[in-house]
DONUVO-987455 format. One record per residue (C-alpha): x, y, z; residue in three letters. Coordinates in steps of 0.5 Angstrom, whole numbers, plus 500, padded with zeros to 3 digits. Last residue first. Layout:
N
<r <X,Y,Z>,'ALA'>,
...
END
This chain:
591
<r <438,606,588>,'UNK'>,
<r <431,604,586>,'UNK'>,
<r <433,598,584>,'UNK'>,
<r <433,600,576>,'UNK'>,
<r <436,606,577>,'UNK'>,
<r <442,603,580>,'UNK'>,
<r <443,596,575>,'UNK'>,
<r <442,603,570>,'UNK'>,
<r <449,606,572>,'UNK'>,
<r <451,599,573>,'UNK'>,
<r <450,597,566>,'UNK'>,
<r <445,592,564>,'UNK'>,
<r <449,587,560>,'UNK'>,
<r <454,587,566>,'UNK'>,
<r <449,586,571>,'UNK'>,
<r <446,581,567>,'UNK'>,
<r <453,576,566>,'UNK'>,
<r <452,576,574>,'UNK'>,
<r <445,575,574>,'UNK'>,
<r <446,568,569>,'UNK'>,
<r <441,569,564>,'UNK'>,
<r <434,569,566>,'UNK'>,
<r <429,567,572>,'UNK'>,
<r <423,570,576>,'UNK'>,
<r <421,575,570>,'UNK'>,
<r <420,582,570>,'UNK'>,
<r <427,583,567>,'UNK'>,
<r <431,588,572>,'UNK'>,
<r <427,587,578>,'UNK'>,
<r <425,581,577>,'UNK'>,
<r <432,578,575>,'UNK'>,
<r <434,581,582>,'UNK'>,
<r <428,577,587>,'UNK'>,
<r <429,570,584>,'UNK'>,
<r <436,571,585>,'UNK'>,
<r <435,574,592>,'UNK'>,
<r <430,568,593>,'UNK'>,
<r <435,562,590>,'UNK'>,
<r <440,565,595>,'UNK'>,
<r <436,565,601>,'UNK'>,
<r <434,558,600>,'UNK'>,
<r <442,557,598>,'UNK'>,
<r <442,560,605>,'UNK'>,
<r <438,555,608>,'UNK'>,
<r <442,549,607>,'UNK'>,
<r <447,551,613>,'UNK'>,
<r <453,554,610>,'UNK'>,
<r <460,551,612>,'UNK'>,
<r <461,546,606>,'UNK'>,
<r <457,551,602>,'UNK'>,
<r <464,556,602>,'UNK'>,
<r <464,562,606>,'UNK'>,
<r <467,568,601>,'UNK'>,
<r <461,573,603>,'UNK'>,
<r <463,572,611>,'UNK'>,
<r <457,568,614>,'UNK'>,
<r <452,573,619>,'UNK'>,
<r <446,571,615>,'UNK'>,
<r <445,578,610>,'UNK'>,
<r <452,577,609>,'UNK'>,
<r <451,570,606>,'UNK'>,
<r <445,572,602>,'UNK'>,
<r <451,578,599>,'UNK'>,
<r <456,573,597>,'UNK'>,
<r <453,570,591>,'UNK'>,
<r <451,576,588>,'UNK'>,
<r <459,580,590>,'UNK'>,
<r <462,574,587>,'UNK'>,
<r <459,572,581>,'UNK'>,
<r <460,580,580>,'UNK'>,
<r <467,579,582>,'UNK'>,
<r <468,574,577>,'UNK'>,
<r <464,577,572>,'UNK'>,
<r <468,584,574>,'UNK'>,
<r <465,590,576>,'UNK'>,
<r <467,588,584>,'UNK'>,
<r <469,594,587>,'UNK'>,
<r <463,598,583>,'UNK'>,
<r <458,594,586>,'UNK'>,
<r <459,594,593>,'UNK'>,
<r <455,598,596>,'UNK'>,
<r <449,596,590>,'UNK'>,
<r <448,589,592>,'UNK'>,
<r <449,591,600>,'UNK'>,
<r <443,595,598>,'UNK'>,
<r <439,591,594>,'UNK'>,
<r <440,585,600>,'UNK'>,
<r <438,590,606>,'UNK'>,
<r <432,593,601>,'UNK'>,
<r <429,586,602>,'UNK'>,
<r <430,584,608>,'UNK'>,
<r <427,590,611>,'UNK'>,
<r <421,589,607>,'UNK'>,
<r <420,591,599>,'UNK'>,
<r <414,592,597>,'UNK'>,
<r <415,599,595>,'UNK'>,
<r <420,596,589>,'UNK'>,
<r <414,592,587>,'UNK'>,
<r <410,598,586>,'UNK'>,
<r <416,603,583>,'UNK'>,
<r <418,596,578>,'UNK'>,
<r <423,601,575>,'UNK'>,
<r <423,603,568>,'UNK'>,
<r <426,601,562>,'UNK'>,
<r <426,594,564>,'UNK'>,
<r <430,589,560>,'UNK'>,
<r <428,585,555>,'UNK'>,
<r <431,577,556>,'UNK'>,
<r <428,572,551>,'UNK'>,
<r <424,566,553>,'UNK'>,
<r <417,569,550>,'UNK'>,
<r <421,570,543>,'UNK'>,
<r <423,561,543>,'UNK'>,
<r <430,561,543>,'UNK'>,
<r <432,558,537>,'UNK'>,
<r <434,562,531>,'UNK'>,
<r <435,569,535>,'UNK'>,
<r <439,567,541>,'UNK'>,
<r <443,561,536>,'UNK'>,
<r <444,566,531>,'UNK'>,
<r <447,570,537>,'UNK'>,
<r <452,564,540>,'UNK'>,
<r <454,562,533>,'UNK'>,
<r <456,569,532>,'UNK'>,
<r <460,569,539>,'UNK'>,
<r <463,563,537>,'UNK'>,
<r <466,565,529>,'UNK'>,
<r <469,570,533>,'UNK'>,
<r <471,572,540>,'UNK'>,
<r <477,575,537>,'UNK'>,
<r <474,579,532>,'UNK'>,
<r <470,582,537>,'UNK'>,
<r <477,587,538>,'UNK'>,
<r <479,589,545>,'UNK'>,
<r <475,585,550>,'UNK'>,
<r <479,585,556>,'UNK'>,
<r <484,582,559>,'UNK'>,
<r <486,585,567>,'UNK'>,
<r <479,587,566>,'UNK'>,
<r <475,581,565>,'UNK'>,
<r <467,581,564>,'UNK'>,
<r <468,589,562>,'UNK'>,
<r <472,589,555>,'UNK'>,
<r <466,584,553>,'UNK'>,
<r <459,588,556>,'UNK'>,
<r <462,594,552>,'UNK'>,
<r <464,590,545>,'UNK'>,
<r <457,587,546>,'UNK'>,
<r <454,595,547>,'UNK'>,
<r <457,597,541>,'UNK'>,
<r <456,591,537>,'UNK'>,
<r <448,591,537>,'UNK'>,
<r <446,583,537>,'UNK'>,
<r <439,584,541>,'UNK'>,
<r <443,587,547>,'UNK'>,
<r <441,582,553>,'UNK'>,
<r <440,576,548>,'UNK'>,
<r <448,577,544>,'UNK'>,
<r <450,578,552>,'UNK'>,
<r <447,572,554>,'UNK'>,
<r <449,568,549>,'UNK'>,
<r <456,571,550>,'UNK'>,
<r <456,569,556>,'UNK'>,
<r <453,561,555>,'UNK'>,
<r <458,560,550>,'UNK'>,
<r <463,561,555>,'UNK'>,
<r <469,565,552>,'UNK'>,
<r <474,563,547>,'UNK'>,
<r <479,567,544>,'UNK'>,
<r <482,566,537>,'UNK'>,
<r <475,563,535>,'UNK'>,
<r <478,556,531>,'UNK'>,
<r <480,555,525>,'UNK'>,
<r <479,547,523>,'UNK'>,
<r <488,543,524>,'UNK'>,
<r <492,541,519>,'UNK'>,
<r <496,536,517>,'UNK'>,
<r <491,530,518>,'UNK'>,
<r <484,533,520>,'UNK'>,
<r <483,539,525>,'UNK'>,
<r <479,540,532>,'UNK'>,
<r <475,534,533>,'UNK'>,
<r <479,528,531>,'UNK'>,
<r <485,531,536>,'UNK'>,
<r <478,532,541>,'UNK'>,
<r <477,525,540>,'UNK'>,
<r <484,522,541>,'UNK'>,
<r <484,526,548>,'UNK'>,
<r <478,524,550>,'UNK'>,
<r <481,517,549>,'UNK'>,
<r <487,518,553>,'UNK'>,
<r <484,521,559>,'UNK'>,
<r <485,529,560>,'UNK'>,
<r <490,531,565>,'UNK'>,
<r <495,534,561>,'UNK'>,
<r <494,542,562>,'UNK'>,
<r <492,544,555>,'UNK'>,
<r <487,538,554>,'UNK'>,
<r <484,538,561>,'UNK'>,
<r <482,545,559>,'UNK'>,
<r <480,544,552>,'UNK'>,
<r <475,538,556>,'UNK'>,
<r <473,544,560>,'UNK'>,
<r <472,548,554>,'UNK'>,
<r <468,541,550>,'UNK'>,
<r <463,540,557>,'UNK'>,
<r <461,548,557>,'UNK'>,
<r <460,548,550>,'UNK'>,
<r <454,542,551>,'UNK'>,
<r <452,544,557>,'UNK'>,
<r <450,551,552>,'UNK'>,
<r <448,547,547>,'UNK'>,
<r <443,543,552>,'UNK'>,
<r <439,550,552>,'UNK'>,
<r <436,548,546>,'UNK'>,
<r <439,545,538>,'UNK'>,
<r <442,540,541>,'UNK'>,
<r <444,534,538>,'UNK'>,
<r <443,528,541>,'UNK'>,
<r <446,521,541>,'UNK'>,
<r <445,513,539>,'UNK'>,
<r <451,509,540>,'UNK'>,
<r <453,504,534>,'UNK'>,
<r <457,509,531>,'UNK'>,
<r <462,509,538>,'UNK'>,
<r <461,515,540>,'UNK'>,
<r <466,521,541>,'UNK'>,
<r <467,522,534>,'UNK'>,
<r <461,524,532>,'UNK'>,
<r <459,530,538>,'UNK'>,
<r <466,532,537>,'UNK'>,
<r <465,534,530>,'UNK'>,
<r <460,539,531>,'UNK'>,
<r <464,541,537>,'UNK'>,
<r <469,544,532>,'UNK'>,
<r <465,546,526>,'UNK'>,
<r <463,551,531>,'UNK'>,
<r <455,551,533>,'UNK'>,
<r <449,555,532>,'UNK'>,
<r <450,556,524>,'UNK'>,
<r <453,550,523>,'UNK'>,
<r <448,547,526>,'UNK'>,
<r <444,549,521>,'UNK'>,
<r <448,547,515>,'UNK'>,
<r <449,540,519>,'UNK'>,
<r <441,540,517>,'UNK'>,
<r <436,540,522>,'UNK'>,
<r <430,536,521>,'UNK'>,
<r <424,540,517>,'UNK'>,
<r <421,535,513>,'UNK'>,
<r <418,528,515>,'UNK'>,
<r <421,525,509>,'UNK'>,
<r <428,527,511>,'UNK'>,
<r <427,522,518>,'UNK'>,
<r <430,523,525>,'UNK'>,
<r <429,520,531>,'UNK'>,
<r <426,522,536>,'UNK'>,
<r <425,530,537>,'UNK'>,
<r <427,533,543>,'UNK'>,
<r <434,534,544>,'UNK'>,
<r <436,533,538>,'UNK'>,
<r <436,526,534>,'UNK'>,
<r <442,521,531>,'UNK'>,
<r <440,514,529>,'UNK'>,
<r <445,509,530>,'UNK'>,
<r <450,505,526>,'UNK'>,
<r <451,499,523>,'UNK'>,
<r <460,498,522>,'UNK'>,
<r <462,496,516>,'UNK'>,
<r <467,492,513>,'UNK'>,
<r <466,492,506>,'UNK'>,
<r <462,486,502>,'UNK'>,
<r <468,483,498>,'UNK'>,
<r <468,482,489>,'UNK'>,
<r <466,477,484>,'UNK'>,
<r <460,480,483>,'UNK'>,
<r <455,476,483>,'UNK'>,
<r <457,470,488>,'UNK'>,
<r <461,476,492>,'UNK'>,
<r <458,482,491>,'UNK'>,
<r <451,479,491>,'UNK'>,
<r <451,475,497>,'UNK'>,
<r <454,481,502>,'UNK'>,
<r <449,486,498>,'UNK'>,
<r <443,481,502>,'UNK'>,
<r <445,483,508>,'UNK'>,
<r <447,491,506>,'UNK'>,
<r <440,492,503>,'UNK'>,
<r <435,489,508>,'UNK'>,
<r <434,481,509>,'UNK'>,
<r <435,482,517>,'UNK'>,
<r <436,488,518>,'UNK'>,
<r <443,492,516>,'UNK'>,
<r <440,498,512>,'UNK'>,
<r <435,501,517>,'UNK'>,
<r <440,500,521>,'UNK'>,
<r <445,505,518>,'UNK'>,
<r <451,502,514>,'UNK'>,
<r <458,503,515>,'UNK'>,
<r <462,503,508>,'UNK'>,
<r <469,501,509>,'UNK'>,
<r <475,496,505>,'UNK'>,
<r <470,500,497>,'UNK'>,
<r <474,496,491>,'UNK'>,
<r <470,501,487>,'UNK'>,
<r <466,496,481>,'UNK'>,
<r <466,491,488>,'UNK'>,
<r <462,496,493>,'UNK'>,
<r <459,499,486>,'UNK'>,
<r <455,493,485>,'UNK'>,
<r <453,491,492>,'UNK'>,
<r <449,498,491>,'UNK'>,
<r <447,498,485>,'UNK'>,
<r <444,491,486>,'UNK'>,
<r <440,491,493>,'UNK'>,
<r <438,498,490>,'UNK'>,
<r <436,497,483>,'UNK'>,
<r <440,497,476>,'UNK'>,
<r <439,503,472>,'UNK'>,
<r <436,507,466>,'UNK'>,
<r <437,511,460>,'UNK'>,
<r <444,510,458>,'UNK'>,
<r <442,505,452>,'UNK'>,
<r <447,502,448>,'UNK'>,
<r <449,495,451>,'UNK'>,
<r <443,495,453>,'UNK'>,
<r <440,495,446>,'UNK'>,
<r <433,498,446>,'UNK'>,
<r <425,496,445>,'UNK'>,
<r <419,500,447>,'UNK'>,
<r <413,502,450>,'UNK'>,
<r <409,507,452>,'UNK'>,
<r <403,505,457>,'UNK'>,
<r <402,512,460>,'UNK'>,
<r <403,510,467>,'UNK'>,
<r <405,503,468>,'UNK'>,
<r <411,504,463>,'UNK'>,
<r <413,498,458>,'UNK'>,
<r <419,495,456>,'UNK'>,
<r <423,492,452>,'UNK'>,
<r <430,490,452>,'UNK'>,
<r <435,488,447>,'UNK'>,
<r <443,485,450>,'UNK'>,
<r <443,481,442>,'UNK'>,
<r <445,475,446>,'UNK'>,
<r <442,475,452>,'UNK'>,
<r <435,478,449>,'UNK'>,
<r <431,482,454>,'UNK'>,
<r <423,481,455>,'UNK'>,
<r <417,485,459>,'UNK'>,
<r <421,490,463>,'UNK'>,
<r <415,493,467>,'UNK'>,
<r <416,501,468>,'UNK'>,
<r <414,506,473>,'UNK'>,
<r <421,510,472>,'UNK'>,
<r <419,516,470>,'UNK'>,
<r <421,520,464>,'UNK'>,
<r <415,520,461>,'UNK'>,
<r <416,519,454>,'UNK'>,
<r <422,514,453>,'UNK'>,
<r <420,512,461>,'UNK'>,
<r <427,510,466>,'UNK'>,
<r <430,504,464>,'UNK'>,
<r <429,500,472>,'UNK'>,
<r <434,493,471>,'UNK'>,
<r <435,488,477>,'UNK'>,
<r <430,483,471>,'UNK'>,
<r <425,478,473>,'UNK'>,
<r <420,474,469>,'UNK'>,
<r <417,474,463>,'UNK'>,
<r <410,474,465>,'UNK'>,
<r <412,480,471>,'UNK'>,
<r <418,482,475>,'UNK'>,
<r <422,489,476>,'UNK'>,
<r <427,489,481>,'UNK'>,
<r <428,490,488>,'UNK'>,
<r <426,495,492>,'UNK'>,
<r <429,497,498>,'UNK'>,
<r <427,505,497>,'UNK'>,
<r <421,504,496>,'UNK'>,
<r <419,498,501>,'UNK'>,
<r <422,504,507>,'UNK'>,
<r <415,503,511>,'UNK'>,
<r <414,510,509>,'UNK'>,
<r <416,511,502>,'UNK'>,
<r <411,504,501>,'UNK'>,
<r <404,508,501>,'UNK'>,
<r <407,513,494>,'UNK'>,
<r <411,507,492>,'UNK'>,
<r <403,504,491>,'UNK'>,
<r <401,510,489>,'UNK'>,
<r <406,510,484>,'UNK'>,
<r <406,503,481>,'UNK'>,
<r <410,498,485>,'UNK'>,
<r <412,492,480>,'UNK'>,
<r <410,485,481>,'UNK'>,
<r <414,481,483>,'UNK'>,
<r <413,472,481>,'UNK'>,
<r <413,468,487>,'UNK'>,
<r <417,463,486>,'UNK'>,
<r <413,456,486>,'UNK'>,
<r <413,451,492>,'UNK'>,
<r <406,454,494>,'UNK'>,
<r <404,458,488>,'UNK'>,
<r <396,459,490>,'UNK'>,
<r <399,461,497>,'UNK'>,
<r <402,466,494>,'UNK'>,
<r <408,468,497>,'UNK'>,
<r <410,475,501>,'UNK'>,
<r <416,474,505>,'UNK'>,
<r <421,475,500>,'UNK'>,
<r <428,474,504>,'UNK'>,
<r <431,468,500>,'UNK'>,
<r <428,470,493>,'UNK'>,
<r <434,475,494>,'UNK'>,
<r <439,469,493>,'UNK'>,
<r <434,467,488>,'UNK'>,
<r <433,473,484>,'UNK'>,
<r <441,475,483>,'UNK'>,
<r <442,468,480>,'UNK'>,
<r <437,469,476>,'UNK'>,
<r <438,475,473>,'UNK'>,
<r <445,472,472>,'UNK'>,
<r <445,476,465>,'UNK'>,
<r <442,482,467>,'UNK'>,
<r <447,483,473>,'UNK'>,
<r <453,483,468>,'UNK'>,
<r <450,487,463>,'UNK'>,
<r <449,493,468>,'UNK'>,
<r <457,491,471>,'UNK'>,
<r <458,492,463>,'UNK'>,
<r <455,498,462>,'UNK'>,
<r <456,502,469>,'UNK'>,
<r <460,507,467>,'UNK'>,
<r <456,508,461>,'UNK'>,
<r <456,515,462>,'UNK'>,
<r <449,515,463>,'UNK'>,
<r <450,510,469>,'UNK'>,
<r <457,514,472>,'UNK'>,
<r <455,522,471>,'UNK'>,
<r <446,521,474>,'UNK'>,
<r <450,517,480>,'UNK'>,
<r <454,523,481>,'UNK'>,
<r <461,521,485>,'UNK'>,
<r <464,526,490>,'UNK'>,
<r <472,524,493>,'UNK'>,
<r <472,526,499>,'UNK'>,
<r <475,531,504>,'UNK'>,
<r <470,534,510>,'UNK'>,
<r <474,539,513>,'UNK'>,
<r <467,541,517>,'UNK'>,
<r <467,548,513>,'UNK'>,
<r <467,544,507>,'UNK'>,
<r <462,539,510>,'UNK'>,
<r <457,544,510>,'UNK'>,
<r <459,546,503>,'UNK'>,
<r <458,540,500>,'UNK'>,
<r <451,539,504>,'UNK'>,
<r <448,545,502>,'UNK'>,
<r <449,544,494>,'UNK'>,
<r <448,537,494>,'UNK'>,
<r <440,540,496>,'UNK'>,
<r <441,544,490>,'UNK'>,
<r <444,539,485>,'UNK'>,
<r <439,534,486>,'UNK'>,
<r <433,538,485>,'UNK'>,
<r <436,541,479>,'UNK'>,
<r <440,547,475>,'UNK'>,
<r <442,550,481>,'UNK'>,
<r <440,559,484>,'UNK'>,
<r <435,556,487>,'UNK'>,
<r <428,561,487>,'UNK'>,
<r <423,555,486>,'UNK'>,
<r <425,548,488>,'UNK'>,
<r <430,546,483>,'UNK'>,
<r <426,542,477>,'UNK'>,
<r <427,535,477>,'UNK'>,
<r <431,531,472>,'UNK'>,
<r <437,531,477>,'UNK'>,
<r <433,526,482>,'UNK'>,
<r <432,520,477>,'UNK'>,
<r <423,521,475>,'UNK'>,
<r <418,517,479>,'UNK'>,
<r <415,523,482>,'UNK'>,
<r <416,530,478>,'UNK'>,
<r <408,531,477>,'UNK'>,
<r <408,531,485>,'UNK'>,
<r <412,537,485>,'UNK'>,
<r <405,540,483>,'UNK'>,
<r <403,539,490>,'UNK'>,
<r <407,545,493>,'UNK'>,
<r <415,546,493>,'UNK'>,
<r <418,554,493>,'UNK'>,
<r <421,553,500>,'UNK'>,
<r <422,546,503>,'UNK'>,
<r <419,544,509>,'UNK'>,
<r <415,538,508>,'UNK'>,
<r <419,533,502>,'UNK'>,
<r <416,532,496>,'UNK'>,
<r <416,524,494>,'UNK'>,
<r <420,519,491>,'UNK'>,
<r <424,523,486>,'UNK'>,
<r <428,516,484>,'UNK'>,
<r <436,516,484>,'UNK'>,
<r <440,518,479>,'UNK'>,
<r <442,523,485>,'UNK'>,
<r <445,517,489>,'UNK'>,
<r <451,522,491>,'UNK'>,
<r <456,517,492>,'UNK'>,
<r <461,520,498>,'UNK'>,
<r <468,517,497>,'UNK'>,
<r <473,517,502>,'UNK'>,
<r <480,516,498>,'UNK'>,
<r <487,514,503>,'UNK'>,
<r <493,514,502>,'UNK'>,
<r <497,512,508>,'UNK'>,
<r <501,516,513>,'UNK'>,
<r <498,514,520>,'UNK'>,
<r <495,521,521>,'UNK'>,
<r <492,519,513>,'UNK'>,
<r <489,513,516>,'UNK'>,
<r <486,516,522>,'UNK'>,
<r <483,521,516>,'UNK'>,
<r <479,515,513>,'UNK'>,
<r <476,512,519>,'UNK'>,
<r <473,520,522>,'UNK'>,
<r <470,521,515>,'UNK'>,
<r <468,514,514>,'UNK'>,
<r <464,516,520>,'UNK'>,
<r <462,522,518>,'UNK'>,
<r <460,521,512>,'UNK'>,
<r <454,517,514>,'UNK'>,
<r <454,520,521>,'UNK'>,
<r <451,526,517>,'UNK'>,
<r <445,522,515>,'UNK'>,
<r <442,524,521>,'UNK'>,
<r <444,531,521>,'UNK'>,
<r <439,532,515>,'UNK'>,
<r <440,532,507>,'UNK'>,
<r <435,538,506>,'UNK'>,
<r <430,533,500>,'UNK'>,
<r <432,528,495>,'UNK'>,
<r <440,529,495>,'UNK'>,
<r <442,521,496>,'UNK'>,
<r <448,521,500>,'UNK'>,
<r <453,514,500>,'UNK'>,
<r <459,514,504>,'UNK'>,
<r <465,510,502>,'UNK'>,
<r <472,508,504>,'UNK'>,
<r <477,506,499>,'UNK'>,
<r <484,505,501>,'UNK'>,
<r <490,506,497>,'UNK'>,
<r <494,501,493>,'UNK'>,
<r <500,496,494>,'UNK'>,
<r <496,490,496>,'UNK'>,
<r <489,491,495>,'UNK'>,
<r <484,486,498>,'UNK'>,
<r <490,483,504>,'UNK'>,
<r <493,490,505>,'UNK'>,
<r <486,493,505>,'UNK'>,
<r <484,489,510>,'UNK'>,
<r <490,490,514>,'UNK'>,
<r <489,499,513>,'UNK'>,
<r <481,498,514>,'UNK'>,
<r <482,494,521>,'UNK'>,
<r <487,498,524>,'UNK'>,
<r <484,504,523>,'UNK'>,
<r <478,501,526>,'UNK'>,
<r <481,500,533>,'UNK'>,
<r <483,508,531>,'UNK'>,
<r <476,511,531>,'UNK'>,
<r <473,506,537>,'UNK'>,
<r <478,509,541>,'UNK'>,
<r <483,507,546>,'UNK'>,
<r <488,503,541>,'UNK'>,
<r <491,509,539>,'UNK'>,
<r <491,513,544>,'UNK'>,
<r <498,516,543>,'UNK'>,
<r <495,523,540>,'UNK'>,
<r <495,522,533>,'UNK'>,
<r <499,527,530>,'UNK'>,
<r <496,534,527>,'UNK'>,
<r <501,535,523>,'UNK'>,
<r <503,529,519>,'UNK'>,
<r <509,527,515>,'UNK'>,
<r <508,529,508>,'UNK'>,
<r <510,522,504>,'UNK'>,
<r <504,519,503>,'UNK'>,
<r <504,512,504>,'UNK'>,
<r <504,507,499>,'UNK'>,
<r <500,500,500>,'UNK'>,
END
């Protein structure tokens, strides 16, 4: 296997038996020594551009992705390639896309790329608008691969041979598929249920189920065949192959929808393709793929990467892939993802809210088989807190060696690490500052140079790309009845409610306000002022504290955020303070 001559930058971190990503390294880089001595290793991913390509299938690229660049930390040539299933059929309209309404329907059946763009894209079809999304996505992540347009490979008669291959040991390939078919004919017992094609309103019915999209292959009087020709005259794919000549390789068919017919010769015909559990097994031994993984939804008993073990090896002559199955991915709050559901988060909306960084590290820190969520709420800000006390961990040498390995995974890919925001503040801070000040700059780059003072907050481009994450998160998702509005004027009816336990807590607030105008000081100075009340000294800790003052806390708190923001909850109060401003703080209290 020839290796590649750079040395590495961004060097494994000596965790290489430690995590799930390196373990199967191992197995990639042996087993394509045994496959293909001498030349680079070839991973796969496959993504079909039907609609927004979602988080979910996100873990399909990443997973070869994280393999792929181990390989190439160690040395060795690698080739990760993303099929774009774009010749596939239009098999519904997704919800949630702009500029789509029922008339799209007229397009089902048709291969993706022959679908207009939805209304207002600047892309030439359906297929290459929703690629599009993705390709940039995955440029921001450091995503390297090699894409390959299923449309370009069969009309280019790419796949002849393979194509004639398959269809002259149809036989072979319907009887390791008859294995799996549940449905028989009580009538036929004993006999080879013939399959009968799916017209549109059954595929229509069967998108749900995933039979659609395990389709395999089109059967009727003549027999079956693993080959679907698109229609001359509608362009569809509802069409019944009726017979095919070995020796002169002359196909006729008849389309379901508007009875057109017609006789082609394979070896020239460009229109058409072979079916699923076909293609698939096909392209494994056509590309000499080592790695493909596989989501459940694939990997049933009978389903697609089963039965394409089979047909690579007795059909093609080639070897199934190694291949983990992976699970699903959802958000906090959804189950599991679906694109025909419509309107699930794409890794481009992640993106929008998160730094290509931590998007990577949810990945590469489960094993493939681990489901997890993906947080578009207020998990994200527990989220950011864990990747920045794991940056901690990294910097000082106390990190565990398989946190270490997903962070190097997360943070760049062999030879070069992702930009990163040069001075990295909590993302809960900037939040809050992004919800207090809605976005204005000026009063940002104010709250930012106070939070520390010995270190401030000079250039907001130093606390970019996080902190416009942090506000597209604040303006995108966050629901508009949880976003903090600051009072403009006191509460003078609540302020004149006080007791004399409340106005003491303001005024020991406000006493030492200016002595403590730092976020440090401030979480300090707000902690500290229920402990005075009760006798303790404001730098007590819990341990010497009775219950009861985080009692006395929790009301302060409560008291404060009512004061200031007419709510019983809000940002962190120190973090509030300063986005208010002392000046307003006081007027605001009644000072």
């Amino acid at each position: 296997m020839r290796r590649e001559g750079q040395p590495i930058v961004a060097q494994s971190t000596g965790a290489e038996t430690q995590d799930w990503v390196s373990r199967y390294a191992d197995d990639v880089i042996a087993e394509s020594e045994r496959r293909a001595p001498g030349k680079p290793v070839v991973v796969a991913s496959g993504l079909s551009p039907s609609g927004p390509i979602h988080l979910g299938n996100l873990r399909e690229v990443m997973t070869p992705h994280l393999v792929a660049d181990e390989i190439r930390r160690r040395g060795y040539t690698v080739r990760h390639l993303i099929s774009w299933d774009d010749y596939d059929r239009y098999r519904k309209v997704p919800n949630g896309v702009p500029g789509t309404d029922a008339s799209w329907a007229d397009h089902i059946g048709k291969p993706l790329t022959s679908v207009p763009a939805p209304q207002g894209s600047a892309y030439p079809n359906w297929a290459e608008h929703f690629k599009a999304a993705m390709v940039e996505a995955l440029a921001e992540m450091g995503v390297e691969f090699d894409g390959i347009s299923q449309t370009e490979q069969y009309q280019a008669g790419t796949y002849r041979e393979q194509i004639l291959h398959a269809m002259k040991h149809r036989g072979d390939i319907d009887a390791i598929l008859d294995q799996y078919r549940t449905k028989k004919d009580p009538a036929k017992a004993g006999k080879k249920q013939q399959q009968k094609p799916l017209d549109e309103a059954e595929l229509e019915a069967a998108e749900g189920s995933g039979a659609a999209s395990e389709d395999d292959g089109s059967g009727g009087a003549s027999g079956y065949y693993p080959y679907k020709p698109f229609c001359g005259q509608c362009g569809k794919d509802l069409t019944t192959v009726t017979s095919y000549d070995d020796e002169t390789t002359e196909l006729s068919y008849t389309c379901t929808l508007d009875g057109f017919t017609e006789t082609v010769p394979l070896s020239e015909f460009n229109r058409g393709k072979l079916v699923w559990k076909v293609d698939w097994p096909m392209r494994w031994a056509y590309e000499g793929v080592i790695f493909e993984p596989s989501g459940v939804d694939h990997s049933s008993p009978g389903s697609s990467f089963q039965v394409g073990g089979q047909i690579v090896d007795q059909i093609f002559g080639g070897k199934q892939p190694i291949g983990p199955m992976y699970a699903f991915v959802g958000i906090s709050g959804m189950a599991k993802m679906s694109s025909s559901k419509g309107g699930v988060p794409t890794p481009g909306d992640a993106l929008q809210i998160m730094e290509p960084q931590l998007l990577r590290w949810l990945y590469a820190r489960r094993r493939p088989n681990q489901s997890f969520k993906i947080a578009f709420d207020q998990e994200i800000q527990r989220l950011y807190d864990e990747w920045d006390k794991l940056a901690a961990k990294v910097a000082d040498g106390t990190v565990l060696p398989a946190d270490a390995a997903a962070y190097s995974r997360a943070i760049g890919v062999a030879g070069r690490e992702l930009p990163r925001t040069p001075r990295p503040l909590p993302y809960r801070t900037l939040a809050s500052v992004a919800d207090v000040t809605a976005g204005d700059e000026e009063q940002t780059q104010r709250i930012l140079s106070e939070l520390d003072p010995a270190n401030p907050v000079t250039d907001l481009d130093t606390v970019r790309p996080r902190l416009d994450k942090a506000e597209a998160w604040i303006t995108k998702y966050v629901p508009a009845e949880s976003r903090t509005i600051v009072r403009t004027e006191p509460d003078a009816e609540a302020l004149a409610a006080l007791d004399e336990q409340g106005h003491e807590s303001i005024r020991l607030l406000l006493d030492g306000l200016d002595d403590h105008w730092s976020l440090d000081g401030l979480t300090h100075h707000v902690y500290g002022v229920p402990k005075v009340q009760a006798g303790f000294p404001a730098d007590a800790t819990a341990k010497e504290l009775p219950a009861e003052i985080k009692v006395a806390q929790r009301s302060f708190f409560a008291l404060l955020y009512h004061l200031l923001v007419g709510r019983d909850t809000g940002p962190r109060l120190p973090t509030l303070l300063l986005a208010v401003g002392a000046d307003r703080v006081r007027k605001l209290l009644g000072a």
